[in-house]
Each structure stands twice: as C-alpha cells, then as structure tokens.
N, C-alpha and C positions, 0 to 999 in steps of 0.2 A: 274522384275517389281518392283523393289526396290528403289523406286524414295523419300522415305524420307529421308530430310535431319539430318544427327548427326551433331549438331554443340560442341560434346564432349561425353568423356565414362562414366562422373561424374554423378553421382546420388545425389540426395537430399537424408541427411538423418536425419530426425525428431530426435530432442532427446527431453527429457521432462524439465521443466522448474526447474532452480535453485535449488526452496524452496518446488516445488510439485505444488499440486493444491490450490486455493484461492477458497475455499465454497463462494455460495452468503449467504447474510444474509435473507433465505427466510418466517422466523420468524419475522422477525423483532427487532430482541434482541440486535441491538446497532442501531436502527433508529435514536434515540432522538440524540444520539452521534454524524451520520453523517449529520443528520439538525444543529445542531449547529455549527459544520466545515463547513458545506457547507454555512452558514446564512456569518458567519465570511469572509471568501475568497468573498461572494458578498460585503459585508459591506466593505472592506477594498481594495476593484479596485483587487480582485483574487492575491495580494502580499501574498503568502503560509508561508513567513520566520514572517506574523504577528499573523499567526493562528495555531501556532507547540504547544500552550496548547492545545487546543480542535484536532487538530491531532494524539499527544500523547495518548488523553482519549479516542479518536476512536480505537486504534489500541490496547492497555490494555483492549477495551471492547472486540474485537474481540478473543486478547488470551486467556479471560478468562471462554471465551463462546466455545473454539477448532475451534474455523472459522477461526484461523491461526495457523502456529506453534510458539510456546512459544520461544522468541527471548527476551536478556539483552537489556534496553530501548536505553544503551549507544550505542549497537551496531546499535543500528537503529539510531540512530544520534539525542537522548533526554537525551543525559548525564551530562548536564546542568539546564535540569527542574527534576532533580531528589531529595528526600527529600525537595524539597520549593523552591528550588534555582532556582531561573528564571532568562533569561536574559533583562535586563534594554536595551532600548535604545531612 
C-alpha cells in the first residue's frame, strides 16, 4: 500500500544563519535612528546608496546596544564615511 511518491532520497537540512540571530529592537533604543533612515529612503524616491549616513548611524546604534554583533564599519561597506570623510557626489 505504499503509493507515495519519492521524488529523491535528499533531505532538507536547516542550518542557522551566517552572523546568528538579529534581536528586534523591542525597546525601542535605536527607533529615532530607524525613523530618520526610513524618513530619507522616502524623501529620496527609496535610492539606499543617498541615505548610507543615517544607515551607518542605525547600525552603530544597533552595536552598541548588543542588537547585533560588533562588526568593523569598513567591513560592512562604511569605510569611506569614517572619521568625517564622506562621499561627495
């Protein structure tokens, strides 16, 4: 009576994600941060490469709150808005 079909022997296997987990912010202790990224991506037609100051500042609030792990800005791709230096364009 074995009328299901195997369409393979392969199993799904879950593994956990890269960096772990991402806590929500359920304090609220970098709200202001993600309102004013979010304010910018509205005001700027959602072009993300015009709002990477206040993305920067979201993600510094985040590390320094343990809502993420503590990651170099450069590696996360802010290694040019670092000590003042911004990009012009």
């Amino acid at each position: 009576m074995s009328t299901a079909m195997n369409f393979g022997t392969k199993s799904f296997q879950p593994r956990p994600p890269d960096k772990g987990s991402f806590p929500l912010d359920h304090f609220g202790e970098c709200k202001s941060f993600k309102d004013k990224f979010m304010k910018c991506l509205r005001d700027n037609n959602f072009e993300n490469a015009l709002c990477r100051i206040q993305s920067k500042e979201y993600l510094e609030c985040r590390m320094n709150r343990q809502l993420m792990a503590q990651e170099p800005l450069e590696k996360l791709g802010f290694g040019d808005l670092i000590d003042g230096k911004s990009e012009k364009k």
